[in-house]
C-alpha positions in Angstrom: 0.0 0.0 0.0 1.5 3.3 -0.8 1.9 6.2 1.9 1.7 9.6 1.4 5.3 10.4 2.3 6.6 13.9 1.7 10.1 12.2 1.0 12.0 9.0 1.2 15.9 9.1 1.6 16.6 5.8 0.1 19.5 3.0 0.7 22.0 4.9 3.4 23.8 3.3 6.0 21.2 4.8 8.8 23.2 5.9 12.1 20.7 4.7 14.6 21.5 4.7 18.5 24.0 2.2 19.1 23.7 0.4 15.0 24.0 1.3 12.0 21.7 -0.2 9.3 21.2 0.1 5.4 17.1 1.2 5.9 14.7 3.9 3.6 13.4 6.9 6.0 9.7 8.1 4.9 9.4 11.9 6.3 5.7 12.9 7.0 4.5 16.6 7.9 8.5 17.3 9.1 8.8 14.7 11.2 10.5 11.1 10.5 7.1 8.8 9.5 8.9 5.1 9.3 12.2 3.2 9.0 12.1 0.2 7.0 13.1 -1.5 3.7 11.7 -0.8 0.2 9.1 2.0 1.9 7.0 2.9 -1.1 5.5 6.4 -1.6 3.2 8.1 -3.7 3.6 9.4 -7.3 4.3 12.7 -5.5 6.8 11.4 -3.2 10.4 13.1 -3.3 13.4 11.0 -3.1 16.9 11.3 -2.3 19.0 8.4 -2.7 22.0 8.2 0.0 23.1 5.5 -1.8 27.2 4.7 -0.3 26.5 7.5 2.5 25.9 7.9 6.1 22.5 9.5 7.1 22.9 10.5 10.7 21.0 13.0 13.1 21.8 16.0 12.2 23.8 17.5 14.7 23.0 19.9 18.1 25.4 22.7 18.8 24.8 23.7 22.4 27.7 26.3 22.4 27.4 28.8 19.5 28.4 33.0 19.9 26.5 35.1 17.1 26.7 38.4 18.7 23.6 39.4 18.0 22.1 42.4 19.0 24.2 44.9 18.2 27.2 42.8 16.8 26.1 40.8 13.7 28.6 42.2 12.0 30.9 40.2 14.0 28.6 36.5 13.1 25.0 37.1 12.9 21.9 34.2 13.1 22.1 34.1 9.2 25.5 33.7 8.5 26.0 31.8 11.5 23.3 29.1 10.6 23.9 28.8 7.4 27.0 27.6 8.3 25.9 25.2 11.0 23.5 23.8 8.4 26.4 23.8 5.9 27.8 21.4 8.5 24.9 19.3 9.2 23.9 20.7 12.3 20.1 21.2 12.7 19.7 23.1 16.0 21.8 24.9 18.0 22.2 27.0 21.2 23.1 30.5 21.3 25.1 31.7 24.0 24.3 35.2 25.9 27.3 36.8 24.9 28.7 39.1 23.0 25.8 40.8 22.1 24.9 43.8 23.6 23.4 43.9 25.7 23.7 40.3 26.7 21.1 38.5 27.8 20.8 38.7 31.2 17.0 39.9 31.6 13.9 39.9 29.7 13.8 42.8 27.3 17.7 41.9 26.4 16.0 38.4 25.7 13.3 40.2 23.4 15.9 42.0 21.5 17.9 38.3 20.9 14.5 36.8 20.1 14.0 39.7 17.4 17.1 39.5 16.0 16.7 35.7 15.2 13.4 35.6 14.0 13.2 35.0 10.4 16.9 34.7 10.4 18.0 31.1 11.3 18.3 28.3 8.4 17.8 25.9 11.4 15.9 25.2 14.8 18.0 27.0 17.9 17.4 27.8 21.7 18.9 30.3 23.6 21.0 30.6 26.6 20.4 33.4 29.8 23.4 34.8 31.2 23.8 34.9 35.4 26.4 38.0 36.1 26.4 39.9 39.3 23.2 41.9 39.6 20.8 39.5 37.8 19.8 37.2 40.6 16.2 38.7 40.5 15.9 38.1 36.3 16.3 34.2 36.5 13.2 32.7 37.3 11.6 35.3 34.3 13.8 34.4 31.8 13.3 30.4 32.6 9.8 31.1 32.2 10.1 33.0 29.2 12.0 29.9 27.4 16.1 29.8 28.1 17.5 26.8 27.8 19.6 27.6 31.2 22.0 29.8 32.4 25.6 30.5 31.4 28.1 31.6 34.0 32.0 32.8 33.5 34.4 32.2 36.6 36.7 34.3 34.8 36.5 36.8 32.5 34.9 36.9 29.3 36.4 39.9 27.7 34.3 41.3 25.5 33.0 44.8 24.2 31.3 47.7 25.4 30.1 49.0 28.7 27.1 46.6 28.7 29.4 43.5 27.9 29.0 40.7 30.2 30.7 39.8 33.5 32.1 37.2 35.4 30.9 36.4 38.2 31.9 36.3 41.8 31.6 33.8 44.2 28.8 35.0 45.8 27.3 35.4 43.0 27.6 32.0 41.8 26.7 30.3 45.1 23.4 32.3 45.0 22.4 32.3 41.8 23.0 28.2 41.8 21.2 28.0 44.8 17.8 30.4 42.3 18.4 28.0 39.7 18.2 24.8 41.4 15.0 26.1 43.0 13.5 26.4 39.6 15.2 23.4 38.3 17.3 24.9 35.8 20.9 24.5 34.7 24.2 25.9 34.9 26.5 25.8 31.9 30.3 27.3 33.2 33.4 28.3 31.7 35.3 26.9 34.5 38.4 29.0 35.0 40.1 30.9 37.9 39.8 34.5 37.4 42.1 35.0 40.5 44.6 32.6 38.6 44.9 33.7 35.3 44.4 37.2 36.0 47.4 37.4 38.0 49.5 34.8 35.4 48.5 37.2 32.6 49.6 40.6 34.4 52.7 39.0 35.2 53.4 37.5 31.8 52.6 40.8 30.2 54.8 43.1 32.6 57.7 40.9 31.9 57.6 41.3 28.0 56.0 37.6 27.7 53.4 37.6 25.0 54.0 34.7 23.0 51.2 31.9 22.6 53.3 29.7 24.4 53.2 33.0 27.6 49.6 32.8 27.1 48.6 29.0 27.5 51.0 29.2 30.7 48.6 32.2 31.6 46.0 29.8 31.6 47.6 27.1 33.3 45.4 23.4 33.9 45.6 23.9 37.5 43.5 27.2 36.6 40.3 24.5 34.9 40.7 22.2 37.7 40.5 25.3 40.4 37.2 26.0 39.3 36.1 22.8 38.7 36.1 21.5 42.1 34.9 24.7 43.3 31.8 24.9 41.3 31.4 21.0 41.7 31.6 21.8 45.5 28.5 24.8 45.6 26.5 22.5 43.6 27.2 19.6 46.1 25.7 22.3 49.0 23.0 24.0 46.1 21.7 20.6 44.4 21.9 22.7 41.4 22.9 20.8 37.8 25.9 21.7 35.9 27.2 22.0 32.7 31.1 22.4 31.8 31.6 23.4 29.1 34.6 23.1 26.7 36.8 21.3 29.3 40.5 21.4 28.0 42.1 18.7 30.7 41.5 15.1 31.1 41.8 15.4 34.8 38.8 18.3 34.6 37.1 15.4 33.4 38.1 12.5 35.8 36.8 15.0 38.9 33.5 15.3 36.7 33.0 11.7 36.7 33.6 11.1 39.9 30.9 14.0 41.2 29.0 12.0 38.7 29.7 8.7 40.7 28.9 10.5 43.7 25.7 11.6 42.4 26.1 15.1 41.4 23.8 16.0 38.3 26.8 17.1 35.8 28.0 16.7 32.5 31.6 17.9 30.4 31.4 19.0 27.0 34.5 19.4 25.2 35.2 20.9 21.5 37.0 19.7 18.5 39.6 22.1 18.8 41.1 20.5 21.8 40.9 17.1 19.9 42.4 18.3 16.6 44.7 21.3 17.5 47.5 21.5 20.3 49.5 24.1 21.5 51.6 24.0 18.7 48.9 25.1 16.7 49.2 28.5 18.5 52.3 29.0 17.5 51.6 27.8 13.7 48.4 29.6 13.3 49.1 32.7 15.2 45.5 34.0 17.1 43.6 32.1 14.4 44.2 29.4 17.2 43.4 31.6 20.4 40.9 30.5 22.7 40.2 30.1 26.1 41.0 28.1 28.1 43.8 27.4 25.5 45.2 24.4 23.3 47.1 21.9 25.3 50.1 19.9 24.7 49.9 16.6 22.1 49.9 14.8 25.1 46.9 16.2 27.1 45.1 15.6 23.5 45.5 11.9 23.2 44.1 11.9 27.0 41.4 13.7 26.1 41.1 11.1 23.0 41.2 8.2 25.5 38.6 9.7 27.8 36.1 10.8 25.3 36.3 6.5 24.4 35.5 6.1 27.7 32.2 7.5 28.0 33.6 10.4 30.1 32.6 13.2 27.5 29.0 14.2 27.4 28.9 16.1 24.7 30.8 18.3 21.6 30.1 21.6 20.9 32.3 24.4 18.7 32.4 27.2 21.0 32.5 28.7 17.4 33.3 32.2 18.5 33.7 34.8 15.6 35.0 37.9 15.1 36.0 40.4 12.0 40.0 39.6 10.3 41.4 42.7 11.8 40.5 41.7 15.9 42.5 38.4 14.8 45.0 39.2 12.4 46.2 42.6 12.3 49.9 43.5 11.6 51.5 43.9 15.3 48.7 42.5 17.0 50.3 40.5 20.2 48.9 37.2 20.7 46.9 38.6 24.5 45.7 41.0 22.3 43.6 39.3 19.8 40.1 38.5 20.2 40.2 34.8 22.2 37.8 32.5 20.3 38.1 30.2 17.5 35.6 29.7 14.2 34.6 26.0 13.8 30.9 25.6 13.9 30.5 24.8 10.2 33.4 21.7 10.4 32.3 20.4 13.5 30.4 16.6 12.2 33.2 17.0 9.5 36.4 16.6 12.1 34.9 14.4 14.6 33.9 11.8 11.9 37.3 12.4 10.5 39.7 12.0 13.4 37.4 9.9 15.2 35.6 7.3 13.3 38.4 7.3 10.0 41.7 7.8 12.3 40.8 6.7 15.8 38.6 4.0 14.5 35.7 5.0 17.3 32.2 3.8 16.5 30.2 6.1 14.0 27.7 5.5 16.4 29.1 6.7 19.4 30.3 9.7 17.2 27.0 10.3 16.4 25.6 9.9 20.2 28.1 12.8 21.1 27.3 15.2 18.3 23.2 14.4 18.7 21.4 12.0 20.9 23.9 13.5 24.2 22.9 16.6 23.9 19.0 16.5 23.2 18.9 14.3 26.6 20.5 16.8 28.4 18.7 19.9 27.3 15.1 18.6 27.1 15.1 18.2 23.1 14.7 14.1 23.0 11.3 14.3 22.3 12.0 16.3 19.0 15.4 16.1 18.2 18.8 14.0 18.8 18.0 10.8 17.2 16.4 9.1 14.0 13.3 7.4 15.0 9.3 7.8 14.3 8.1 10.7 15.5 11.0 12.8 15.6 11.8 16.0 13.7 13.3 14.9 10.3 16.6 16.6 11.1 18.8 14.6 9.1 22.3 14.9 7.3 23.9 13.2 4.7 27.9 12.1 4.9 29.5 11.0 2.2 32.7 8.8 4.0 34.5 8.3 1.1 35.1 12.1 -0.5 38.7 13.6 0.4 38.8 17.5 0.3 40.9 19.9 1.7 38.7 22.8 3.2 39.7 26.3 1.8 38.0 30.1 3.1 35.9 30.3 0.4 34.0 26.9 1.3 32.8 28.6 4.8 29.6 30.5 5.2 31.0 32.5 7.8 30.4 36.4 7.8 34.3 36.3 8.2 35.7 33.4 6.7 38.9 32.9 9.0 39.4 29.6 10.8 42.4 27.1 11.9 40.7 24.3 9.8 41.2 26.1 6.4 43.9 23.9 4.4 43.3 21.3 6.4 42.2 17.7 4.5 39.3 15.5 5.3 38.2 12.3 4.6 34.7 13.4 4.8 32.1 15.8 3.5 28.2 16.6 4.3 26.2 16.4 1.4 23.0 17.0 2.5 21.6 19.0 5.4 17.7 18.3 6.4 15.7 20.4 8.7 12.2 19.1 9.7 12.1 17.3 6.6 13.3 20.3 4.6 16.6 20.3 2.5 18.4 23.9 3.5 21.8 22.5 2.3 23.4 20.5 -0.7 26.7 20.5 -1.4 26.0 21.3 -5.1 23.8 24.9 -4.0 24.9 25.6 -0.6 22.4 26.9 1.5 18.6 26.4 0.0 16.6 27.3 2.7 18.1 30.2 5.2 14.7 31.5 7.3 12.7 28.5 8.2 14.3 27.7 11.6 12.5 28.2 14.9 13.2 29.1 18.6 12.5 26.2 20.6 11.0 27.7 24.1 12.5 25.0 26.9 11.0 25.1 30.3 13.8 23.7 32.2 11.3 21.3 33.9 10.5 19.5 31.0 10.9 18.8 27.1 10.5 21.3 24.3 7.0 20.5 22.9 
């Protein structure tokens, strides 16, 4: 009997939680309508044959920067989703900074909203901000839809009087103590401002500005600091925590043993930290700036060997633009340049690449990290994360057998700098489906650039 399928993607190698299996998908109304062999559709059914390719989930990006309002020009929700969708990611989280103003209270939150509406190629939610002074703002902006609450225990740079701010320790232990009560989250960028602050001032008064003087600025000791401290208040708060981009595989063993002790926290790291090392600083100049910084070859291949062992949550690309001249101006010290690398479009592309093709990881557990992780963790499951009936048809197509070497003009960036350009992968996203509609191919580029929605998440429950 025929169905009335809106489209079949016929004969991939379907990445399902925990297998992989050669299957048709039939998409229905946006959503993913059945999983089976030989599905037949009407005469007005589409098809796309992924014929020799992986179809996977597309991916979530729970750690994205596009400055809006006030500083699209640095990355705005267009350019910035096209080239998430360019990279098969389907949804994505937007971080409260470096807009301005931040989002930090409900008419800042408007302005965000605003600025995204009718802008996004894909599906997104957005992060609140907790800074000193914004204790009362919490529970309305967890009412009004955040996805939870990010926090800097050092500073953030940034521009502008209205830029955001770290936050103190009272600051933290109340505002952990709000969130909990209203059973949010707490993502941190877990860093001692009292450490690196002092490191830095020190480096800088004795003529060290090298990369090299500024990764021992921002020393591991200065990650693990914060760590335990953070892991501590919410031991006494009950409040759940997110680390995010963790640089250290000892960051990560004290995670997982809070874990083991009960705590309700997760580690996400980023594919700079498994590709790059701090040679990569002093190869790429600030293209290669970020914060906490690149670590040594070594503390990679740890990384590598705890991400096997189940003790990463979750990748993300901190993707964290800004224009050519605040990265690579003539005489520009390395502490001077803006601190944030541009990845989000090669995200799926690297992790597949060094960890399914050279590492030999399961595609599967790839997968898990780049999708199903992070939709359990952030209330999206029930939509998003995985390929099953009923789900949003958020899809992407890998082809694991094209070799190409990425070059500027390949990124949909508004500013198309990044430490990935020359480099070669083994990989490449053909196809990028959101809700059942193609907004990517590799042949046109971006198809579809306004039909992605803001997902309002109660942090009680799932996005409906």
């Amino acid at each position: 009997m025929e169905e009335s399928y809106e489209l079949i993607i016929r004969n991939g190698d379907v990445v399902l939680p925990g297998e992989v299996r050669k299957l048709d998908i039939g998409v229905k109304d946006g959503r993913i309508a059945a999983l089976g062999e030989a599905l037949q559709g009407s005469p007005n059914t589409a098809i796309i044959d992924a014929a020799g390719q992986y179809v996977l989930p597309g991916m979530i990006d729970m750690h994205v920067h596009f400055n809006e309002p006030a500083f699209g020009h640095w990355e705005g929700f267009r350019s910035g989703s096209a080239s998430l969708a360019a990279g098969g990611c389907t949804c994505y989280a937007d971080m409260p900074l470096n807009g301005n103003p931040p989002t930090v209270n409900i008419e800042a939150l408007r302005m965000k909203t605003e600025a995204a509406a009718g802008n996004s190629a894909v599906d997104y939610v957005l992060w609140g901000g907790l800074v000193p002074g914004n204790l009362e703002d919490l529970e309305e902006l967890a009412a009004a839809g955040v996805t939870g609450f990010k926090a800097f225990i050092s500073n953030p740079g940034g521009e502008g009087e209205g830029r955001f701010r770290e936050v103190d320790d009272d600051t933290l232990y109340q505002g952990m103590v709000r969130i909990a009560a209203i059973g949010g989250i707490l993502a941190l960028h877990a860093e001692s401002e009292e450490m690196t602050s002092a490191l830095g001032v020190a480096a800088l008064r004795e003529g060290r500005s090298s990369a090299r003087d500024f990764a021992a600025s921002r020393p591991p000791e200065a990650e693990l600091e914060a760590v335990a401290r953070a892991l501590l208040y919410s031991e006494r708060t009950g409040c759940r925590l997110h680390f995010v981009h963790i640089s250290t595989s000892a960051a990560l063993e004290m995670i997982h043993g809070a874990k083991k002790r009960g705590l309700d926290v997760t580690a996400e790291t980023c594919p700079h930290y498994l590709i790059l090392n701090e040679d990569s600083m002093e190869e790429l100049g600030p293209l290669a700036k970020c914060a906490p910084p690149l670590r040594s070859s070594e503390e990679r291949e740890q990384l590598w060997s705890a991400l096997a062992a189940g003790k990463v949550d979750l990748i993300a690309s901190d993707h964290s633009p800004c224009p050519a001249e605040l990265k690579l101006a003539p005489g520009l010290s390395f502490f001077e340049a803006w601190g944030g690398i541009s990845g989000a479009q090669s995200s799926l592309e690297l992790m597949f690449h060094a960890g399914v093709r050279v590492r030999g990881l399961p595609v599967t557990q790839i997968s898990a990290l780049l999708s199903e992780l992070p939709a359990r963790r952030f209330g999206l499951e029930q939509r998003k994360g995985s390929i099953a009936p009923g789900l949003d048809a958020d899809l992407v197509l890998l082809d694991p057998n094209t070799n190409y070497t990425l070059q500027a003009d390949d990124l949909f960036y508004r500013h198309k700098h990044s430490p990935y350009v020359g480099m070669t992968l083994s990989c490449k996203v053909t196809t990028t489906l959101s809700r059942g509609n193609v907004v990517y191919t590799a042949g046109d580029g971006i198809v579809a650039a306004d039909g992605g929605e803001w997902l309002r998440i109660s942090s009680r429950q799932p996005a409906r």
